[in-house]
LOMARVEX-320042 format. One record per residue (C-alpha): residue number from 0; residue in three letters; chain; x, y, z. Coordinates in steps of 0.25 Angstrom, whole numbers, plus 2048, in hexadecimal, padded with zeros to 3 digits. Layout:
<gumis>
<gumi pos="NUM" code="ALA" unit="A" px="X" py="Y" pz="Z"/>
...
</gumis>
This chain:
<gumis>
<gumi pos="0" code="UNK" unit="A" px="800" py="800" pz="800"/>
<gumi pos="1" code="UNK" unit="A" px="804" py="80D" pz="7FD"/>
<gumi pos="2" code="UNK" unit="A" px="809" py="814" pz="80A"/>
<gumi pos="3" code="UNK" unit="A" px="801" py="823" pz="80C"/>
<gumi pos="4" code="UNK" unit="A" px="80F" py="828" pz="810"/>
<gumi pos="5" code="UNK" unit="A" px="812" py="825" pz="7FF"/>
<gumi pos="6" code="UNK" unit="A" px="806" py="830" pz="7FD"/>
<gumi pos="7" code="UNK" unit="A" px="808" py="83A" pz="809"/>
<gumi pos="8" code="UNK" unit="A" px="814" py="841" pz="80E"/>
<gumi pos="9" code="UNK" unit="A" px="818" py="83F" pz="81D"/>
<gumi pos="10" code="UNK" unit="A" px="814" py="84D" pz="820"/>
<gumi pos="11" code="UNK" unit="A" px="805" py="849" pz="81E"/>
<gumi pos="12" code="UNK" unit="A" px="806" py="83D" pz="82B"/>
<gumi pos="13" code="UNK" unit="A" px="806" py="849" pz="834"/>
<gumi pos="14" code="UNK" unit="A" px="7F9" py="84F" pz="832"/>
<gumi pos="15" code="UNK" unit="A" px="7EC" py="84E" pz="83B"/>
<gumi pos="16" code="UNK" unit="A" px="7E4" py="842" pz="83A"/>
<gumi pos="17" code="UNK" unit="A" px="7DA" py="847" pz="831"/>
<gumi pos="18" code="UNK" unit="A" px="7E4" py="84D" pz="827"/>
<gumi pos="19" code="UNK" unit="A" px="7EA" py="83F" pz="827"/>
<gumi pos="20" code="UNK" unit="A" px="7DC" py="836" pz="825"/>
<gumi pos="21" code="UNK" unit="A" px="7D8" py="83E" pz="81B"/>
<gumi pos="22" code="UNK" unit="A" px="7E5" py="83C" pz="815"/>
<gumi pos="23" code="UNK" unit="A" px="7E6" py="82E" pz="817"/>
<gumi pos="24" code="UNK" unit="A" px="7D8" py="82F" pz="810"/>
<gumi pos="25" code="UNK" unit="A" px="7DB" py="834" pz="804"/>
<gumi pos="26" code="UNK" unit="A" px="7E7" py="82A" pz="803"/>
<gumi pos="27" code="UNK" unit="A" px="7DE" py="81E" pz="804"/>
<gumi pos="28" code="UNK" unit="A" px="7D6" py="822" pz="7FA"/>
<gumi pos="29" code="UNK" unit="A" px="7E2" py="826" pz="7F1"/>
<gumi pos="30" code="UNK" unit="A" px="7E7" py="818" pz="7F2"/>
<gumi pos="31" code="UNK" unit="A" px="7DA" py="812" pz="7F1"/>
<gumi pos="32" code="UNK" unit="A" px="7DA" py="81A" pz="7E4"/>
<gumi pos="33" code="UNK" unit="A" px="7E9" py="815" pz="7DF"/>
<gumi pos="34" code="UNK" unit="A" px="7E2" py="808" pz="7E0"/>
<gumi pos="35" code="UNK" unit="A" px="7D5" py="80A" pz="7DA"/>
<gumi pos="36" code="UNK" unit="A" px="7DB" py="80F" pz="7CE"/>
<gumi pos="37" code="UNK" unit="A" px="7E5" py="803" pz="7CC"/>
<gumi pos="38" code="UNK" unit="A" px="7D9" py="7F9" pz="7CC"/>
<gumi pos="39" code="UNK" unit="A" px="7D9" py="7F1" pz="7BE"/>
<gumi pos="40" code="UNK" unit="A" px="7CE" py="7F6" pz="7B7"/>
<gumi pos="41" code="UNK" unit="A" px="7C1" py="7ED" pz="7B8"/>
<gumi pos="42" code="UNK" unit="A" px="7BC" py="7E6" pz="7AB"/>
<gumi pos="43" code="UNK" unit="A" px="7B0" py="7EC" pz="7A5"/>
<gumi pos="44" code="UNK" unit="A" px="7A4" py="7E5" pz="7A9"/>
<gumi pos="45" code="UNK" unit="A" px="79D" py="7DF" pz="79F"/>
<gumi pos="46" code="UNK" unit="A" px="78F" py="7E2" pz="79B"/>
<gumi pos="47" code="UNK" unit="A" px="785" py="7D8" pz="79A"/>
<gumi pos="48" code="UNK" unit="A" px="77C" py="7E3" pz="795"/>
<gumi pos="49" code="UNK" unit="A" px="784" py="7E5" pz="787"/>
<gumi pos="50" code="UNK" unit="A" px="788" py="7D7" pz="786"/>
<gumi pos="51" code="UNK" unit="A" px="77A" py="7D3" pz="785"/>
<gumi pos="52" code="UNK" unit="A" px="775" py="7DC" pz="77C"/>
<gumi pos="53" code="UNK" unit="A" px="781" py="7D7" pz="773"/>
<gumi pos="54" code="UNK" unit="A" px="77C" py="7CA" pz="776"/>
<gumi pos="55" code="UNK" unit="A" px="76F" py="7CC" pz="772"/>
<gumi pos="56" code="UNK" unit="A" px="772" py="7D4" pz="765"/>
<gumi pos="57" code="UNK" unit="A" px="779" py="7C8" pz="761"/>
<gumi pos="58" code="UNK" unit="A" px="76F" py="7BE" pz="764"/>
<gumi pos="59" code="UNK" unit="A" px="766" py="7C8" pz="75B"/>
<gumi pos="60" code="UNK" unit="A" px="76E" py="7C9" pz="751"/>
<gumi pos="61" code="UNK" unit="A" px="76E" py="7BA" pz="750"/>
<gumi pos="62" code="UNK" unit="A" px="75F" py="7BA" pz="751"/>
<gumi pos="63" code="UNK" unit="A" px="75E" py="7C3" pz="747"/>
<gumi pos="64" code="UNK" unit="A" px="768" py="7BD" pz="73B"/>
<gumi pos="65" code="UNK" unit="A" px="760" py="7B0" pz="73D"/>
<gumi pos="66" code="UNK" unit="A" px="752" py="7B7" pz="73C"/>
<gumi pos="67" code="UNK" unit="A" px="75A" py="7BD" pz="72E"/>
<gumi pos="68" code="UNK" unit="A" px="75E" py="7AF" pz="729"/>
<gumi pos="69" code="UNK" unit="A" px="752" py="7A7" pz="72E"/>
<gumi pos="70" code="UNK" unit="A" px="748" py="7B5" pz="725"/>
<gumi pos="71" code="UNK" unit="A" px="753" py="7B2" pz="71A"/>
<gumi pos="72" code="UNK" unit="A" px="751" py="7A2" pz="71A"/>
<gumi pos="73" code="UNK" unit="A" px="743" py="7A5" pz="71A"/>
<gumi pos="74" code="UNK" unit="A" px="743" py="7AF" pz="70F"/>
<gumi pos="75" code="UNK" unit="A" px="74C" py="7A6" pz="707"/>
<gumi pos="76" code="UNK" unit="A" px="742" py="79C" pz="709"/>
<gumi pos="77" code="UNK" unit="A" px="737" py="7A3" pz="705"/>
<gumi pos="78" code="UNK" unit="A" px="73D" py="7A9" pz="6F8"/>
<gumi pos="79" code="UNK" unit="A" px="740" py="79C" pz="6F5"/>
<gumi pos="80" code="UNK" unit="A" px="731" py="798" pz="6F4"/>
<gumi pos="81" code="UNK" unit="A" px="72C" py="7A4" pz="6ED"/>
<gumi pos="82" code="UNK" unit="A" px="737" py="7A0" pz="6E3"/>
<gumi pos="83" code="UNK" unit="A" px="731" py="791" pz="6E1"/>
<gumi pos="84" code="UNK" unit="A" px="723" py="798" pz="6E2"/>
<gumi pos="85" code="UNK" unit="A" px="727" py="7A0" pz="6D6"/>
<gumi pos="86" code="UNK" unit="A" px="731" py="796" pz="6CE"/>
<gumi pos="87" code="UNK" unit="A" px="724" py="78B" pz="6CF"/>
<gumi pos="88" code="UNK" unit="A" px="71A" py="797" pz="6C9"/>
<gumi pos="89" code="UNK" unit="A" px="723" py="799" pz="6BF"/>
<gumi pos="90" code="UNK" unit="A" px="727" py="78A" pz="6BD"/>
<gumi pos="91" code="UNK" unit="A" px="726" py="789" pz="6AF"/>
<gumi pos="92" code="UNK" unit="A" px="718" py="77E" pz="6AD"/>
<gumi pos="93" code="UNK" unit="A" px="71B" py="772" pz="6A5"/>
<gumi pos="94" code="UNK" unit="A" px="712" py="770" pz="698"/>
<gumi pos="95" code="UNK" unit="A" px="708" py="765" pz="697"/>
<gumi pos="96" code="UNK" unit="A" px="708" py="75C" pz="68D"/>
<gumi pos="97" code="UNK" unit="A" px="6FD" py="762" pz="686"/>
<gumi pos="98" code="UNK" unit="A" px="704" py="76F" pz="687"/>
<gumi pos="99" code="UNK" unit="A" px="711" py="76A" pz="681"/>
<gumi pos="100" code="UNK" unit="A" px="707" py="763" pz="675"/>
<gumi pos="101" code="UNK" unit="A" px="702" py="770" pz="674"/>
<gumi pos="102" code="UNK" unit="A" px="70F" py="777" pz="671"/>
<gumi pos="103" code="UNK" unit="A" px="716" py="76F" pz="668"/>
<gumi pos="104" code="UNK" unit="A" px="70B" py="76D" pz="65F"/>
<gumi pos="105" code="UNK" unit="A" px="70A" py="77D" pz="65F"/>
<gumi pos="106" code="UNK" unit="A" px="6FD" py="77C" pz="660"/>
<gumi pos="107" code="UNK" unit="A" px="6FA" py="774" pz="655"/>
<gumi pos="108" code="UNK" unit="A" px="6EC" py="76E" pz="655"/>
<gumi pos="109" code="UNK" unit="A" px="6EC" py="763" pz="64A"/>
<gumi pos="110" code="UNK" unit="A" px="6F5" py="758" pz="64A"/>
<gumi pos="111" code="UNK" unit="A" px="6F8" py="74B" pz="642"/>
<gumi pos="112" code="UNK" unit="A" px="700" py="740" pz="648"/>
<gumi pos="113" code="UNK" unit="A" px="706" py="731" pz="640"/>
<gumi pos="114" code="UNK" unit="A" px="704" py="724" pz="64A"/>
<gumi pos="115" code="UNK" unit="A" px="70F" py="71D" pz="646"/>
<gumi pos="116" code="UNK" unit="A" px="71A" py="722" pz="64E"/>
<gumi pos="117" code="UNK" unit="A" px="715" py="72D" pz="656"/>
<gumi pos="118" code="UNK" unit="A" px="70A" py="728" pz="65C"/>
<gumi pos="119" code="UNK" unit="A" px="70A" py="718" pz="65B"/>
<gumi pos="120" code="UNK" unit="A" px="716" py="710" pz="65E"/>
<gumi pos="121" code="UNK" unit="A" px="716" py="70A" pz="651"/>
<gumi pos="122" code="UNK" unit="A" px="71E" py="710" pz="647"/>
<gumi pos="123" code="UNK" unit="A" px="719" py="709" pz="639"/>
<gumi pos="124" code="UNK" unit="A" px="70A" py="706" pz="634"/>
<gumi pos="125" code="UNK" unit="A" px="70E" py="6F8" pz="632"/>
<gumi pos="126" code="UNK" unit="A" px="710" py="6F6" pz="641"/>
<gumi pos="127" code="UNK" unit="A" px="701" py="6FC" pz="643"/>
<gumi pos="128" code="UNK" unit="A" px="6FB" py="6EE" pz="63D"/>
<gumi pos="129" code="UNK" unit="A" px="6FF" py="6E9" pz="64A"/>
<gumi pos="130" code="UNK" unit="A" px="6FD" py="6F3" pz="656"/>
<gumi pos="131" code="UNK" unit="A" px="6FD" py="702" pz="658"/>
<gumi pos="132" code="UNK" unit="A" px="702" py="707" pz="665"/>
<gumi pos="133" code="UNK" unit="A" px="701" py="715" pz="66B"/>
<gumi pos="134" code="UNK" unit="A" px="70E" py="71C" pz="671"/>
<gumi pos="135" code="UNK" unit="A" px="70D" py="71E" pz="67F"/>
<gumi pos="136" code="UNK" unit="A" px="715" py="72A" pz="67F"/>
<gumi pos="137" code="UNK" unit="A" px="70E" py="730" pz="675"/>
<gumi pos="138" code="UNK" unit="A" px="700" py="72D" pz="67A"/>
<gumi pos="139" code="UNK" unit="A" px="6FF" py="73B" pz="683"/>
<gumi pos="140" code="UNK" unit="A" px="705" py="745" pz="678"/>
<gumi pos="141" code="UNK" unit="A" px="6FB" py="73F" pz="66F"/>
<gumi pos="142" code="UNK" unit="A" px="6EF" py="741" pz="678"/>
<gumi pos="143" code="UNK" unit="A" px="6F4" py="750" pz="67B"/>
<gumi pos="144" code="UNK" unit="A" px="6F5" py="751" pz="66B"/>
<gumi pos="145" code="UNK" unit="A" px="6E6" py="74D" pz="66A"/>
<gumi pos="146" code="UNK" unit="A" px="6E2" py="757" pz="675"/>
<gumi pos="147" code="UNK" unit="A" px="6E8" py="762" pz="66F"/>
<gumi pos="148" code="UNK" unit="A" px="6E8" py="75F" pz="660"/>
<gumi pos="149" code="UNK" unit="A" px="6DF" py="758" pz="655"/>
<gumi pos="150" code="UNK" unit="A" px="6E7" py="74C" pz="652"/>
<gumi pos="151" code="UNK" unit="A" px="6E7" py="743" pz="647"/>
<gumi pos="152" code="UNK" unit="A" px="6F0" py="737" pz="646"/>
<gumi pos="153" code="UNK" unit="A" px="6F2" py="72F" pz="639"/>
<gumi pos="154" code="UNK" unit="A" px="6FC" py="722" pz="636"/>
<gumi pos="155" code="UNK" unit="A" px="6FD" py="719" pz="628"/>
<gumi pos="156" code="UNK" unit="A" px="6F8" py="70C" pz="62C"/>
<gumi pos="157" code="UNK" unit="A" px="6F5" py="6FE" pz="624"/>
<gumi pos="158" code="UNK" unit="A" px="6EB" py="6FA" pz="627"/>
<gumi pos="159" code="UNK" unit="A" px="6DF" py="6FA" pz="631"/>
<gumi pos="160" code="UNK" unit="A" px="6E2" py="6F3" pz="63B"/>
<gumi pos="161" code="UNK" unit="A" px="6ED" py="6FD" pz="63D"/>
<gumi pos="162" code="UNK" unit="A" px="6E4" py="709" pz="63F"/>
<gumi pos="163" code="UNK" unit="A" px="6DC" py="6FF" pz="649"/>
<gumi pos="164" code="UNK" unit="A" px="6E7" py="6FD" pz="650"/>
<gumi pos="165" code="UNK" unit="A" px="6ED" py="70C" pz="650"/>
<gumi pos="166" code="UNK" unit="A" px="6DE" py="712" pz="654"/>
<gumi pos="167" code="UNK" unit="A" px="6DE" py="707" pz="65E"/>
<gumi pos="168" code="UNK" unit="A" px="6EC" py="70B" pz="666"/>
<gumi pos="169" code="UNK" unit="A" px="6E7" py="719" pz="666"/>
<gumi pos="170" code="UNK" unit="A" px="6DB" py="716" pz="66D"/>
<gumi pos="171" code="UNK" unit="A" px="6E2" py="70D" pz="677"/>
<gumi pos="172" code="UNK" unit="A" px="6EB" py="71A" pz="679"/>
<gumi pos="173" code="UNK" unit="A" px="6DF" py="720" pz="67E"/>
<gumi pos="174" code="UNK" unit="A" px="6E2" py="72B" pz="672"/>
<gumi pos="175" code="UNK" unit="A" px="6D3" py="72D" pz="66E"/>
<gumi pos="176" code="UNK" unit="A" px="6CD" py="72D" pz="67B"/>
<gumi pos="177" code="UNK" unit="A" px="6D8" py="736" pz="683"/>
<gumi pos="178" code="UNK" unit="A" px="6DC" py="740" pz="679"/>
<gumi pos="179" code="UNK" unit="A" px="6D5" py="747" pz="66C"/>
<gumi pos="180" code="UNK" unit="A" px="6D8" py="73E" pz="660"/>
<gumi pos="181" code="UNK" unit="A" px="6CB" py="734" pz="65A"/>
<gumi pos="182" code="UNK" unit="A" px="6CD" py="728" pz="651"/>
<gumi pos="183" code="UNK" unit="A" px="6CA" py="730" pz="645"/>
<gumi pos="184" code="UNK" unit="A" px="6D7" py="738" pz="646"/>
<gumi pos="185" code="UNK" unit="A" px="6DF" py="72C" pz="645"/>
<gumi pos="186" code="UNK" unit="A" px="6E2" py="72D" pz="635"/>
<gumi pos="187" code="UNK" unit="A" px="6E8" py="71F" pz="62E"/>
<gumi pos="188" code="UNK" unit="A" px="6ED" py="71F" pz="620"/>
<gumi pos="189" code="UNK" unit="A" px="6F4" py="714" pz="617"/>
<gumi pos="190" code="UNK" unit="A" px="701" py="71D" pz="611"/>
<gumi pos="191" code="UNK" unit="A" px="70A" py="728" pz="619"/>
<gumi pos="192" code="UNK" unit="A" px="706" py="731" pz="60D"/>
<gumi pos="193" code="UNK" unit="A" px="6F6" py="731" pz="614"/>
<gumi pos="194" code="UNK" unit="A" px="6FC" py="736" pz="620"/>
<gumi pos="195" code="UNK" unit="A" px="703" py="743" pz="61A"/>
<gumi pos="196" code="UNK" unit="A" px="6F4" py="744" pz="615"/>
<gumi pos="197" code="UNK" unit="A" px="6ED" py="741" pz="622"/>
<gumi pos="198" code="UNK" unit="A" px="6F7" py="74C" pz="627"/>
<gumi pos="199" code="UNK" unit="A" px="6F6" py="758" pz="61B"/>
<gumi pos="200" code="UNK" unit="A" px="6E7" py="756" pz="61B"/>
<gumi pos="201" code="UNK" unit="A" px="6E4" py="757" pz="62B"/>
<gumi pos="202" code="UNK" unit="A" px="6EE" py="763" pz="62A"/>
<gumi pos="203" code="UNK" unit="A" px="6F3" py="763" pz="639"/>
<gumi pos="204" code="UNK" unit="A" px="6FC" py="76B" pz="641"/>
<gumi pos="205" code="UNK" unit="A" px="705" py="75F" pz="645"/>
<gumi pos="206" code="UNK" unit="A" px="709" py="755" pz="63F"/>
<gumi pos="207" code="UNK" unit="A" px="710" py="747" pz="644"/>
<gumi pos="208" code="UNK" unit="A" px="717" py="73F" pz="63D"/>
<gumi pos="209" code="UNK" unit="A" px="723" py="733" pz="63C"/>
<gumi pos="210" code="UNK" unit="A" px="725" py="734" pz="62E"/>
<gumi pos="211" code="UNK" unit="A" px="731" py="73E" pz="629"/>
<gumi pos="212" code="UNK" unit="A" px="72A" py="73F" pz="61A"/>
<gumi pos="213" code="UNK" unit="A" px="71B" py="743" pz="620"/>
<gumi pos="214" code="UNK" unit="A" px="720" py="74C" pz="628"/>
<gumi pos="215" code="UNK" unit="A" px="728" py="752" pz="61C"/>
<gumi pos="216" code="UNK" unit="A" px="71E" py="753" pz="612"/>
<gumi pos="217" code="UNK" unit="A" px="714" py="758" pz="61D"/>
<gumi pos="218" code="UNK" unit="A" px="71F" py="764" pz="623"/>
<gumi pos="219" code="UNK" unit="A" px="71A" py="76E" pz="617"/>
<gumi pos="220" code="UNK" unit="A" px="708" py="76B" pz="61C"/>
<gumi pos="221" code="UNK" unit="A" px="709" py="769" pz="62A"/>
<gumi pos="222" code="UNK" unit="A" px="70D" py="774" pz="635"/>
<gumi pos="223" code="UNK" unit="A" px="716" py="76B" pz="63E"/>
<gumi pos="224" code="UNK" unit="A" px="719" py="75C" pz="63E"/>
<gumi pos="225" code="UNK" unit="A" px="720" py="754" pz="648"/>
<gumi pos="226" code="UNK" unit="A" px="728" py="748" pz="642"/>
<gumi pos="227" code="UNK" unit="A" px="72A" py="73F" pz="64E"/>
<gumi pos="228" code="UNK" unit="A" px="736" py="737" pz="64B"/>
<gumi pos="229" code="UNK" unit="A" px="740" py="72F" pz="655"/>
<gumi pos="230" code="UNK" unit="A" px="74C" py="732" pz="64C"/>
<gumi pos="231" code="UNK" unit="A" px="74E" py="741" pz="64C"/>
<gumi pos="232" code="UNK" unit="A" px="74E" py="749" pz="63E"/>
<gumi pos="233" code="UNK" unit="A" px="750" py="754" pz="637"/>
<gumi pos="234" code="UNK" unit="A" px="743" py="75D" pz="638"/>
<gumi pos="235" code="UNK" unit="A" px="73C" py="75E" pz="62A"/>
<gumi pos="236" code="UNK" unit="A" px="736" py="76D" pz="62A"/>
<gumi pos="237" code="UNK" unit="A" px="734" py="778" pz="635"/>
<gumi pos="238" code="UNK" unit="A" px="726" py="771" pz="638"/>
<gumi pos="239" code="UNK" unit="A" px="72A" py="764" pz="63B"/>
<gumi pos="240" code="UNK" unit="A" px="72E" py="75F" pz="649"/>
<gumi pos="241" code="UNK" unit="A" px="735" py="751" pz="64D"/>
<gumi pos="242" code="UNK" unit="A" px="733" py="748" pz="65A"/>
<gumi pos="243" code="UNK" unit="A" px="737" py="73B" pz="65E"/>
<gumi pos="244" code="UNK" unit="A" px="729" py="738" pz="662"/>
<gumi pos="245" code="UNK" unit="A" px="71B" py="740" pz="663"/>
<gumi pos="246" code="UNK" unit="A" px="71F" py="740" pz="674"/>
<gumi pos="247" code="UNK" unit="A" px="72C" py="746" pz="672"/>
<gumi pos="248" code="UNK" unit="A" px="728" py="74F" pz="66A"/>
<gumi pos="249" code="UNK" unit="A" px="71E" py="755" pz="675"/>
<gumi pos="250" code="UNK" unit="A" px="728" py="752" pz="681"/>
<gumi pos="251" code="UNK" unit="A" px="721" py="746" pz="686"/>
<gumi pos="252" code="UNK" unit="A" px="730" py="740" pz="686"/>
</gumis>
């Protein structure tokens, strides 16, 4: 401890009794003074108050970045059925069959067709003395054909039993009871050359046909022809259309 005699001189020692309390006094409080200011300053307290507050900005911060994301997921979400609501509206429609029928025969309203071929499995009149058999594949292009059109089909045959047995397959095909066509549209002759006629006098919008020389000669008097053929070939004229088949030729395939 600091002696008081450090802080006063020895003259002081010699004065009354009050003189020297009130100076011993003073130098307790001097001292206590030295002491209080040589003390390591305290540490700042911390405020619970501030820490909180930061606390709870965070947590709604937080709150607030996952009410963000969770509106965006549900905007997302929602734009993204608006945008399948509109792509289905505008979803382009598949044609119908009739449709397409419609279409590639632009419209036409008459048509003439040959058996052999195109509608029956057989491909040669000799064959028909035996059995006539209706394409299956063909059997609903045909019946659209008779909804839309007035149709008229025609073969060379040999004899009558043939045309028996080609007017009966038809009607087991259901062809003149489903679609349009009647018995009496079906045309038979004995030459190639009688059905160019059958053709030129019925005058039709289409014609179809297997043989490369009809549809020839009939290019220059019929609007448009479809030479149905499996072996691809040069077409003929501007009018004249080729297909492996009647089905193929309307997309049934």
């Amino acid at each position: 401890m600091v002696s008081m005699t450090t802080f006063l001189p020895c003259p002081y020692w010699h004065q009354d009794p009050q003189s020297v309390g009130a100076i011993a006094g003073l130098a307790v409080a001097i001292i206590f003074t030295y002491r209080l200011m040589r003390l390591p300053a305290a540490p700042p307290r911390r405020q619970p108050k501030l820490q909180f507050s930061t606390t709870s900005s965070s947590a709604i911060s937080t709150q607030s970045n996952a009410t963000a994301m969770a509106s965006g997921v549900c905007s997302s979400s929602e734009d993204s059925r608006a945008q399948n609501v509109v792509d289905e509206f505008f979803q382009p429609v598949k044609p119908t069959l009739g449709q397409i029928v419609r279409q590639k025969l632009s419209e036409g309203r008459k048509v003439t067709c040959r058996l052999l071929g195109v509608i029956l499995e057989e491909s040669c009149p000799e064959e028909l003395q035996k059995q006539a058999t209706v394409k299956s594949s063909v059997l609903e292009v045909l019946l659209e054909i008779t909804k839309f059109c007035d149709l008229y089909l025609m073969e060379r045959v040999i004899d009558d039993e043939s045309e028996k047995n080609v007017i009966l397959a038809l009607e087991n095909a259901g062809i003149f009871t489903s679609g349009g066509l009647v018995k009496d549209k079906v045309l038979f002759c004995s030459t190639e050359n009688g059905r160019t006629s059958f053709v030129r006098q019925l005058e039709p919008d289409w014609h179809i046909d297997t043989n490369p020389e009809i549809v020839s000669q009939l290019a220059r008097f019929i609007k448009y022809q479809l030479h149905v053929s499996p072996v691809r070939s040069e077409r003929t004229a501007a009018n004249v259309f080729g297909s492996p088949s009647l089905e193929h030729f309307f997309g049934c395939v």
